[in-house]
C-alpha positions as CSV (number, residue, x, y, z in Angstrom):
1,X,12.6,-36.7,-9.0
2,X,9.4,-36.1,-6.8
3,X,11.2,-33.3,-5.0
4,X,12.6,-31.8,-7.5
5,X,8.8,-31.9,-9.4
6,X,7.2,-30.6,-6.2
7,X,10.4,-28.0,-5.7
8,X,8.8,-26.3,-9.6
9,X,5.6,-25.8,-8.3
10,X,3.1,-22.3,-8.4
11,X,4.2,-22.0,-4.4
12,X,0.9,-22.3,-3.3
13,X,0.5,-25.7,-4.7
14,X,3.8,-27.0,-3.3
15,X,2.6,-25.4,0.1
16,X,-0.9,-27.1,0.5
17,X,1.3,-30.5,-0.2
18,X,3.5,-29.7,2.3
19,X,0.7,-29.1,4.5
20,X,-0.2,-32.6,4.3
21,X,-4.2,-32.1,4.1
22,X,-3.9,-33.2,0.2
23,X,-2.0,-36.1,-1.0
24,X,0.8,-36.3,-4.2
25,X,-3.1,-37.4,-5.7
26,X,-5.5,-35.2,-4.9
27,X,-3.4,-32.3,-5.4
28,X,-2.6,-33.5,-9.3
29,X,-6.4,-34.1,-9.3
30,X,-7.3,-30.3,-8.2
31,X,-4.9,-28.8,-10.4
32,X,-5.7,-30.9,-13.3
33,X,-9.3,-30.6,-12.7
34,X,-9.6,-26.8,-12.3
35,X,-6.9,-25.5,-13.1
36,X,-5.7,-24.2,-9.3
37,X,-2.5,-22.8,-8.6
38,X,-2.5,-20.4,-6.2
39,X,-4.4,-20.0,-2.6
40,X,-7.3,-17.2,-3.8
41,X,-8.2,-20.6,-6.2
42,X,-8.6,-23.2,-3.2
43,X,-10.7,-20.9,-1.5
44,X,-13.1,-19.9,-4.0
45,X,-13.6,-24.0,-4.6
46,X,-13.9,-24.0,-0.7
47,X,-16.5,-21.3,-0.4
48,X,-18.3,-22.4,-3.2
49,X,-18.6,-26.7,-2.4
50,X,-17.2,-27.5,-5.4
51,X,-13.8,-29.3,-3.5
52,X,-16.0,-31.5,-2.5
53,X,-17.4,-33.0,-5.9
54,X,-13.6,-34.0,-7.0
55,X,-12.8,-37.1,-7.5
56,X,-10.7,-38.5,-4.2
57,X,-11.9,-35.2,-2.0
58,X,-14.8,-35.8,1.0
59,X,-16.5,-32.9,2.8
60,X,-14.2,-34.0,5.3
61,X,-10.6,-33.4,3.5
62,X,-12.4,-30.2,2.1
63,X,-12.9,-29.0,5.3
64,X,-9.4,-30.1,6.2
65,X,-8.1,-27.7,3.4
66,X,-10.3,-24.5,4.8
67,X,-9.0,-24.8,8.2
68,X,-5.1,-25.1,6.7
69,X,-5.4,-21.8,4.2
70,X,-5.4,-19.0,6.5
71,X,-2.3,-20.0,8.0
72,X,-1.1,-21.3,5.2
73,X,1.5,-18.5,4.5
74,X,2.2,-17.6,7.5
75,X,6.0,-18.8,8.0
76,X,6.3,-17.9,4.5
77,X,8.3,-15.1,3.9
78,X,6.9,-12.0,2.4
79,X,8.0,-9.2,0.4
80,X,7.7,-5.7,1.1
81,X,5.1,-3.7,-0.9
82,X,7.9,-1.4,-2.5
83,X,9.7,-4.2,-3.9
84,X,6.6,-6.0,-4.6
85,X,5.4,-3.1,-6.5
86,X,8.8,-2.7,-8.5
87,X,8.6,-6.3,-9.5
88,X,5.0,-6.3,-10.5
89,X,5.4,-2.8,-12.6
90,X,8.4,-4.4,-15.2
91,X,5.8,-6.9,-16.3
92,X,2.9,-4.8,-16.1
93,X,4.6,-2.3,-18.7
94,X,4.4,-4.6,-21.5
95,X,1.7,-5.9,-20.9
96,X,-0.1,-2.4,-21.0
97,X,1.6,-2.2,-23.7
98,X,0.5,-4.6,-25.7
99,X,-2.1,-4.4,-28.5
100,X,-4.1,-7.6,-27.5
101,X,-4.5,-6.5,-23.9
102,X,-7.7,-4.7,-22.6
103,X,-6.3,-4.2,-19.0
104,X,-3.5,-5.3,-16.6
105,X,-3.9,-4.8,-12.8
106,X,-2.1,-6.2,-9.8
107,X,-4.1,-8.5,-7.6
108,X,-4.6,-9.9,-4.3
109,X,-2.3,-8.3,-1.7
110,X,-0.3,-5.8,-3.7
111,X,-3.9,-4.8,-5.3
112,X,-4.9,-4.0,-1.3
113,X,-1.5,-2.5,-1.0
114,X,-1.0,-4.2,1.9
115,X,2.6,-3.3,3.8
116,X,4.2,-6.8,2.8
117,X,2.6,-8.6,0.2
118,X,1.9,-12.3,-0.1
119,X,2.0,-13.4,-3.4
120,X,2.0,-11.3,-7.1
121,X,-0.9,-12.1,-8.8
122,X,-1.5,-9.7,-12.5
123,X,-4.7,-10.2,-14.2
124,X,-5.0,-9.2,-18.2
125,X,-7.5,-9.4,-20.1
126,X,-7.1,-10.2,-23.4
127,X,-8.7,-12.7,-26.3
128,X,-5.0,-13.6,-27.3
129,X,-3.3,-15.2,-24.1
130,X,-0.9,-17.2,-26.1
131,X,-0.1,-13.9,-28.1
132,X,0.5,-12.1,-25.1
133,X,2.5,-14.7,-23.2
134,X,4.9,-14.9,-26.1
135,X,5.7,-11.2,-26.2
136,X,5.8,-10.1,-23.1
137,X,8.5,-13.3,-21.7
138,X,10.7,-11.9,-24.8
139,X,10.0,-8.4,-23.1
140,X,11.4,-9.3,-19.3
141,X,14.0,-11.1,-17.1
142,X,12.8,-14.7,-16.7
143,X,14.8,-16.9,-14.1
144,X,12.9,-20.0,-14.1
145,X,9.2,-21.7,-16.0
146,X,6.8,-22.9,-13.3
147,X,3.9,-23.3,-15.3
148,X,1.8,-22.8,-18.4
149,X,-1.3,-23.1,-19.6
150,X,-3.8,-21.7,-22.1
151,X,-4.4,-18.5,-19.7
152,X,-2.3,-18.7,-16.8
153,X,1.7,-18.5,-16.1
154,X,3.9,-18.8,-13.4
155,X,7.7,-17.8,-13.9
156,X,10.2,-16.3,-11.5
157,X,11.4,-13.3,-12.0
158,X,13.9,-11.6,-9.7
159,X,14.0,-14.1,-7.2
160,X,10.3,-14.1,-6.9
161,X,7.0,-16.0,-8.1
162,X,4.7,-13.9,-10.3
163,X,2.0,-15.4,-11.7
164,X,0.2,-14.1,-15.2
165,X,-3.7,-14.9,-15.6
166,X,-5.7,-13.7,-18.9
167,X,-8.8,-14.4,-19.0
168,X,-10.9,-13.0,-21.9
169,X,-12.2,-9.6,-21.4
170,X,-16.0,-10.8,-20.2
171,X,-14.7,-12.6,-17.6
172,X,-11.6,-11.0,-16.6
173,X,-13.0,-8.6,-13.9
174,X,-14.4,-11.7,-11.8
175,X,-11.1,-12.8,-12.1
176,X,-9.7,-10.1,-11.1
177,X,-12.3,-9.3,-7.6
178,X,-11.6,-13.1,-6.9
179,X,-7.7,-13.0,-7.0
180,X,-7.7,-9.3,-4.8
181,X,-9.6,-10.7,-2.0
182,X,-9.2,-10.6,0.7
183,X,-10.8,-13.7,1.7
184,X,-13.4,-12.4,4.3
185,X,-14.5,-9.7,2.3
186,X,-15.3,-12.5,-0.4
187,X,-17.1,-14.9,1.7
188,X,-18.9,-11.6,2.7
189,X,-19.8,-11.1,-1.2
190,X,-20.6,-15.1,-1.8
191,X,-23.0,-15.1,1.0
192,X,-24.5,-11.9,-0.5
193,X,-24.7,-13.3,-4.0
194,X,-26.0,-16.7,-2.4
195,X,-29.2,-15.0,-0.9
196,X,-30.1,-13.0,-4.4
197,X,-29.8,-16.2,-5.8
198,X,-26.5,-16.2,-7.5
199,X,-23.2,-17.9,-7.6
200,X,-20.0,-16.0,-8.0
201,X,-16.9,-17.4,-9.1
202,X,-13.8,-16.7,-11.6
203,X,-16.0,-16.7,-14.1
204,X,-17.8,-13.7,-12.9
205,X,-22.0,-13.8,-11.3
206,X,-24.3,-16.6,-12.6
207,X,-27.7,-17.2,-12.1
208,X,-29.9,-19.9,-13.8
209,X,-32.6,-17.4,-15.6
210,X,-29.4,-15.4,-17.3
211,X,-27.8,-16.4,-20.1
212,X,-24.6,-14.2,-19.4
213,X,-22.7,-13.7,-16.8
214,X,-21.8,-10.7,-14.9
215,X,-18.1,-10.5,-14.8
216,X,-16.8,-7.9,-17.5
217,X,-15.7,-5.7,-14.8
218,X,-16.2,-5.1,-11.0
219,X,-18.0,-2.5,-10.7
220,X,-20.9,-4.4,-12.7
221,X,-20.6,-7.4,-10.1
222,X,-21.0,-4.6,-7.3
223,X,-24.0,-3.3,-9.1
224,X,-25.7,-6.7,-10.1
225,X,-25.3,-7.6,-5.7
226,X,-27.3,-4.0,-5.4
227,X,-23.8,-2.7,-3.9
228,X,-21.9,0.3,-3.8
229,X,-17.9,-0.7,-5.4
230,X,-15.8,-1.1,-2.6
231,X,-12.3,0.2,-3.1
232,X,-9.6,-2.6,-2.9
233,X,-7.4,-1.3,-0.1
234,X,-10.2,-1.9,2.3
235,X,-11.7,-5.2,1.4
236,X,-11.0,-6.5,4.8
237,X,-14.2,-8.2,5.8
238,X,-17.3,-7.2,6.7
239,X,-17.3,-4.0,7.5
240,X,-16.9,-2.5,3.8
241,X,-19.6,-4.6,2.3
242,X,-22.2,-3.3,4.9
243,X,-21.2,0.1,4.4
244,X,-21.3,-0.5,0.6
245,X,-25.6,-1.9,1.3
246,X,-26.4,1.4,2.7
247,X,-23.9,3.5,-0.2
248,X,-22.5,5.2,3.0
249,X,-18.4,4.4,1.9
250,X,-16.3,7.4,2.1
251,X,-14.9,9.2,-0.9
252,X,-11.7,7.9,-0.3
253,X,-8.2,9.9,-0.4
254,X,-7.3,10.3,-4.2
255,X,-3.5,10.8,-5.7
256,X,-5.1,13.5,-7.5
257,X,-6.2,15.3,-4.5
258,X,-2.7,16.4,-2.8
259,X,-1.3,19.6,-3.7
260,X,1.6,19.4,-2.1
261,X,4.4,17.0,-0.5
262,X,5.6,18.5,3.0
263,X,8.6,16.1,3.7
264,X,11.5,15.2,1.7
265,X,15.1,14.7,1.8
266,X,18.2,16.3,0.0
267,X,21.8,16.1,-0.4
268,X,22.5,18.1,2.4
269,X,21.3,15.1,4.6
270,X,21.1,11.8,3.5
271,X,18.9,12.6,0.2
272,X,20.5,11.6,-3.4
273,X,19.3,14.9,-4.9
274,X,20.0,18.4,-5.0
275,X,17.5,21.1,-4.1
276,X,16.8,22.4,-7.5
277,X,16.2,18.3,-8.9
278,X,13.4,18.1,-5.7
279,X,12.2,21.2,-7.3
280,X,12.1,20.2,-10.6
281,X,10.2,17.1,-10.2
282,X,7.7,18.3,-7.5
283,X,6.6,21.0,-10.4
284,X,6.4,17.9,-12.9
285,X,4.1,17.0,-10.7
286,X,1.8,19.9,-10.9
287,X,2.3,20.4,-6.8
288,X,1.1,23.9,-5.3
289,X,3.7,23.8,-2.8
290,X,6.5,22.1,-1.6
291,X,8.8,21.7,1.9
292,X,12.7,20.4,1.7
293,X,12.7,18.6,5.1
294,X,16.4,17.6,5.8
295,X,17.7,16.2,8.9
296,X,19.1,17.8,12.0
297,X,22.4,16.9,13.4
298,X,21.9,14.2,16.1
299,X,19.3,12.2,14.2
300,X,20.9,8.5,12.9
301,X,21.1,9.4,9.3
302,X,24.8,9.6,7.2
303,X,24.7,12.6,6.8
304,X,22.8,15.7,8.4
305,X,22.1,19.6,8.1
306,X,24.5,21.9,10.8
307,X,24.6,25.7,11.4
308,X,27.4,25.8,8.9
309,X,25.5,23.7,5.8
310,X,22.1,25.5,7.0
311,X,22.7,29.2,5.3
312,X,24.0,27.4,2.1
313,X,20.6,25.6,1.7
314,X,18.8,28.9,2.1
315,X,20.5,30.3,-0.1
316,X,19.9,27.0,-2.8
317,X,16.3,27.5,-1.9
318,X,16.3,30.9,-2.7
319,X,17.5,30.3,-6.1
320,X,14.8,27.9,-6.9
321,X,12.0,30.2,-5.7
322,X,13.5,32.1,-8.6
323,X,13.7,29.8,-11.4
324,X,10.6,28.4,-10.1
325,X,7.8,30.9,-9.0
326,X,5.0,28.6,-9.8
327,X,5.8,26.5,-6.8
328,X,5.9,27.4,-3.3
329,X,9.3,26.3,-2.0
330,X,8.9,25.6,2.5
331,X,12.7,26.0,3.8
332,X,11.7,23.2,6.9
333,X,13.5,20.7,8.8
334,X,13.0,16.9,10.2
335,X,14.5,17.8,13.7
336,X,15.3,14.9,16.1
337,X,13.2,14.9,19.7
338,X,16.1,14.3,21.9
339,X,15.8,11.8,25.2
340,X,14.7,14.8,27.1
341,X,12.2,15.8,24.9
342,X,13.7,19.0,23.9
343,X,14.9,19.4,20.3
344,X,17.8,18.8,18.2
345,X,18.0,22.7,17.3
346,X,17.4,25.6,19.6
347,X,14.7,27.7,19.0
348,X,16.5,30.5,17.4
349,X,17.8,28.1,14.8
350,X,14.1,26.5,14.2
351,X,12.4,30.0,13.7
352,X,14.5,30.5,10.6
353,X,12.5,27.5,9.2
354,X,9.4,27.7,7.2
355,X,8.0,24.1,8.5
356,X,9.4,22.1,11.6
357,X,9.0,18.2,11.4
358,X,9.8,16.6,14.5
359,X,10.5,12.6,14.6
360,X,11.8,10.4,16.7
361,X,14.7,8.1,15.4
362,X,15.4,5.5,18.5
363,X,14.1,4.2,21.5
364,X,17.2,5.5,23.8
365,X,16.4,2.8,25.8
366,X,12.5,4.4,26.8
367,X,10.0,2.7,27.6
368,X,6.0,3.4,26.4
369,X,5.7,6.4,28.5
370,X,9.0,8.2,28.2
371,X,8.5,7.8,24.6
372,X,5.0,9.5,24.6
373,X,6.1,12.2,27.0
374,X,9.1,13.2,24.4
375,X,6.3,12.9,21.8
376,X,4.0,15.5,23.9
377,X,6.9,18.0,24.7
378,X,7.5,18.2,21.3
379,X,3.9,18.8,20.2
380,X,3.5,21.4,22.6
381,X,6.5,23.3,20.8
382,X,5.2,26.0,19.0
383,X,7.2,25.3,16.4
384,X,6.1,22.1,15.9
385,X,3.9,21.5,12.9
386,X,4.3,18.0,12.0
387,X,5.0,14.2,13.9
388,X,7.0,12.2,11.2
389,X,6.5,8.4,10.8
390,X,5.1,8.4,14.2
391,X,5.8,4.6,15.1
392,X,8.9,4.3,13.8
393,X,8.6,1.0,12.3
394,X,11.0,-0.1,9.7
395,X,9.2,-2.9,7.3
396,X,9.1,-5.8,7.6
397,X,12.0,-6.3,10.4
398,X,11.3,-3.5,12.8
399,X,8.0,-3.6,14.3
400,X,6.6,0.1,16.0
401,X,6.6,2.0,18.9
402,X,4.2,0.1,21.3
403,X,2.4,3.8,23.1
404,X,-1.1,4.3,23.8
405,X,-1.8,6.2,19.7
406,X,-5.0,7.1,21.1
407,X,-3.3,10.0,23.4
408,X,-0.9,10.9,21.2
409,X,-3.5,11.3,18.7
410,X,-5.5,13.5,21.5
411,X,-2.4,15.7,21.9
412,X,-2.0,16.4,18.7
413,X,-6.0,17.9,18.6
414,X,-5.1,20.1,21.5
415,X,-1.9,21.4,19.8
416,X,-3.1,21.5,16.4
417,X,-0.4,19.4,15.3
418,X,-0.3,17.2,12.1
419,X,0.3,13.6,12.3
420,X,2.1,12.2,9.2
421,X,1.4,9.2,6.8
422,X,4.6,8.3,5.4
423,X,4.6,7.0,2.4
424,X,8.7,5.8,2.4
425,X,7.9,1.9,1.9
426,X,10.1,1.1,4.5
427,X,7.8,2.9,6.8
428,X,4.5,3.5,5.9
429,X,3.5,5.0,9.1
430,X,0.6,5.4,10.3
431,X,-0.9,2.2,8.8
432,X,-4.1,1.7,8.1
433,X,-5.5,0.7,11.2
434,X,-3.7,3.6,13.6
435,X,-4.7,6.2,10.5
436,X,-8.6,5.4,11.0
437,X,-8.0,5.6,14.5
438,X,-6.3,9.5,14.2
439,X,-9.0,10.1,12.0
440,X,-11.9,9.3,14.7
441,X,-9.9,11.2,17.2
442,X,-10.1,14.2,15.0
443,X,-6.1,14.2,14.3
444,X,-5.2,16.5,11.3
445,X,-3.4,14.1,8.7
446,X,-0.3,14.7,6.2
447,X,0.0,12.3,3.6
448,X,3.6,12.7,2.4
449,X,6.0,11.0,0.3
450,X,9.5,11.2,3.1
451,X,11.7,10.5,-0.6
452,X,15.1,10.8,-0.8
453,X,15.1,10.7,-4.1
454,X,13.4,12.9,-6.9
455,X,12.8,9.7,-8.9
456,X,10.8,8.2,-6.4
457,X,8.8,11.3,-5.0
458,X,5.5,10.0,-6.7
459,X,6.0,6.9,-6.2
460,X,6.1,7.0,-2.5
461,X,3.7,9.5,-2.5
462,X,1.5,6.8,-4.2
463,X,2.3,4.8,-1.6
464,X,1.1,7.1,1.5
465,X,-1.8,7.5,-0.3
466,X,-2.6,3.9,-0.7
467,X,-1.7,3.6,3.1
468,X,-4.1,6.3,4.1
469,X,-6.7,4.3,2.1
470,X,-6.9,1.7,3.7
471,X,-7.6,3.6,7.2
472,X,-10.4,4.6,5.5
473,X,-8.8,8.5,4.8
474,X,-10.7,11.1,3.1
475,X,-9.1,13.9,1.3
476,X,-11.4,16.4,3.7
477,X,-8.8,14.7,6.6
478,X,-4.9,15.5,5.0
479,X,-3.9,18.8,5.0
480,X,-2.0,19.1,2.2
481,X,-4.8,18.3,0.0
482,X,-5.6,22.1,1.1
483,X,-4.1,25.3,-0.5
484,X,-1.0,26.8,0.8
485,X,-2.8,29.4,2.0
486,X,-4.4,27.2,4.1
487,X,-0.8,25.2,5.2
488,X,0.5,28.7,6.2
489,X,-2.4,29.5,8.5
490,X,-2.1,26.3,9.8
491,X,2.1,27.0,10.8
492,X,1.3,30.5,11.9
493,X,-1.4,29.8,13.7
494,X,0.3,27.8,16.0
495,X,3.3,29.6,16.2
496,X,1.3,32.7,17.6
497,X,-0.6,30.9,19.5
């Protein structure tokens, strides 16, 4: 019966047991006591003292529980952001939806849209929780009850934990900033708030000569710490919140700022869609300018372009630029950078492309520096315009090519080459970290969506986007948030050069 009470657990809660630096006793006595379910709670008790002042906890078992948190999902198995997103975005729909609610947003990990996510966390804030809770269960696919209470619920859904918080609406964005983390950018924020002479919490920025507290929204909690808001995707530490003292935090890449997606997949490789549906939707989505990017014939997808299937998709293309003139349709190709570092068409194929992509699909048994010299050869082809997914991870089983980014990145300034972010969720590549890096080596950037689909061309758009956030990305450093103008200097450029 124990096991089977510990088994129904919010995960976090069954994990800190299973830690063993809380007994069966002090973890009802936490719960019960302030309502903690989930890892983003212990840590805010923790970083405030207040673990300490329950009944059965020392300063000595609170310590104990500090030390245990950050590795306290660590061989816990996490889900990658696509799916994660997918999950999240059937409960958030009703809940958007819903009269009572003010606002519903992801939180902690998927919020930071970090490549594999932890745990989903939604925060909405509403005066009606029990309202809400009602309608929105009768609204989605509920596998299993983990917990209830006044303003929080736990369920599984999918084969996954999602938890549900709605605090009222003058709280709700403390909530919120507390729940996204990440941990070290809120100890960063609590040790800030701590020398102005406030506490901040869940229940948003206190201070004993206020009567209310600051904790409608975030960027009011920001303001009331004299900071600039910092973005979610890159509260990582400390970094952000000294750059967010001095109001020097970039503009960060915006959705809103990309005119045009340069690779994408069809039917003639191992895309869903036809031409004309990649067209369709990439004019939905107001775009300037397109590029259909299939693959060439050695790479290792199911299907591929050849010399026969080749004049056919010009021809489809050609059609399109017809029906749709208000869109600039790029005939291009994702061509394969062979072992010897030559590519997978000749040259008299490639000029007949508008936009060559060139990738690399496998290791063929390379090492670091084979690997970058197939990468250089093909960035010195004047054909070249773009390095796909330049690590070649595949999330979360395949980890990345392991060459010195640096030089690759310095190549591609000397070639005037563009380095891609893909925003496929089973790539996106560059990540963060490598991305800030390309930037600071002066790398020209494509954010892109790599969709094989026309139904998910935003969405992994969205994605890239959110990757190239978090390196820190302005829109000043992706070429296709410039005209297509610009794009076609860019290609002929190079090519004369």
């Amino acid at each position: 019966m124990l096991e089977s009470v510990i088994a129904d657990l919010p995960a976090d809660l069954r994990w800190l047991f299973e830690a063993e630096v809380v007994t069966l006793d002090q973890l009802a006595t936490l719960h019960e006591a302030t309502g903690a379910t989930a890892i983003a709670d212990f840590a805010d008790l923790v970083r405030r003292g207040h673990l300490r002042s329950l009944p059965g906890f020392t300063e000595e078992s609170e310590t104990d529980v500090a030390q245990v948190l950050p590795r306290l999902r660590q061989t816990r198995r996490r889900i990658p952001l696509g799916r994660a997103t997918a999950i999240a975005e059937a409960i958030l729909s009703p809940l958007r939806a819903h009269p009572a609610v003010r606002w519903a947003e992801p939180a902690g990990s998927l919020r930071r849209a970090q490549d594999t996510v932890g745990d989903i966390e939604i925060v909405a804030a509403t005066d009606d929780p029990e309202g809400v809770f009602s309608d929105v269960l009768a609204a989605i696919d509920v596998s299993r009850f983990l917990h209830r209470s006044a303003r929080r619920m736990y369920i599984l859904t999918d084969g996954t934990q999602v938890g549900i918080r709605c605090p009222a609406p003058a709280t709700a964005g403390a909530e919120l900033l507390i729940q996204t983390g990440s941990h070290r950018h809120l100890d960063a924020l609590h040790r800030r708030a701590v020398r102005s002479g406030w506490s901040l919490g869940p229940a948003g920025l206190t201070r004993p000569d206020r009567d209310q507290p600051v904790g409608e929204n975030e960027e009011k909690i920001y303001e009331a710490l004299d900071l600039q808001w910092v973005p979610p995707e890159v509260r990582e530490g400390d970094a952000e919140v000294r750059a967010a003292e001095t109001r020097t935090l970039p503009t960060l890449l915006s959705r809103a700022a990309i005119r045009g997606d340069l690779h994408m997949h069809t039917s003639y490789s191992d895309g869903r869609d036809s031409v004309e549906a990649m067209v369709r939707t990439c004019v939905a989505l107001g775009y300037e300018y397109m590029a259909i990017t299939d693959h060439s014939p050695r790479s290792s997808a199911a299907a591929s372009l050849s010399l026969e299937t080749l004049g056919k998709q010009a021809d489809d293309i050609a059609a399109a630029r017809a029906r749709y003139p208000q869109i600039a349709i790029l005939h291009g190709c994702e061509v394969d950078i062979l072992p010897d570092g030559r590519l997978d068409f000749g040259d008299r194929v490639l000029e007949r492309f508008d936009i060559v992509l060139a990738s690399l699909h496998d290791r063929a048994g390379h090492g670091p520096e084979q690997l970058m010299d197939r990468y250089r050869a093909a960035m010195r082809h004047p054909l070249v315009s773009l390095i796909t997914h330049p690590t070649n991870r595949v999330i979360p089983g395949r980890p990345g090519y392991e060459i010195d980014y640096d030089r690759l990145f310095a190549v591609a300034v000397e070639t005037s080459t563009m380095i891609e972010i893909d925003g496929g969720p089973s790539h996106l590549d560059l990540d963060g970290v490598l991305a800030r890096r390309a930037v600071a080596a002066g790398a020209m950037l494509a954010v892109d969506s790599d969709s094989h689909r026309a139904d998910m061309l935003d969405r992994q758009m969205e994605f890239g986007v959110k990757t190239a956030r978090r390196g820190w990305v302005e829109a000043r450093h992706v070429m296709n948030t410039h005209s297509f103008a610009a794009i076609r200097t860019l290609i002929a450029g190079k090519r004369s050069g």
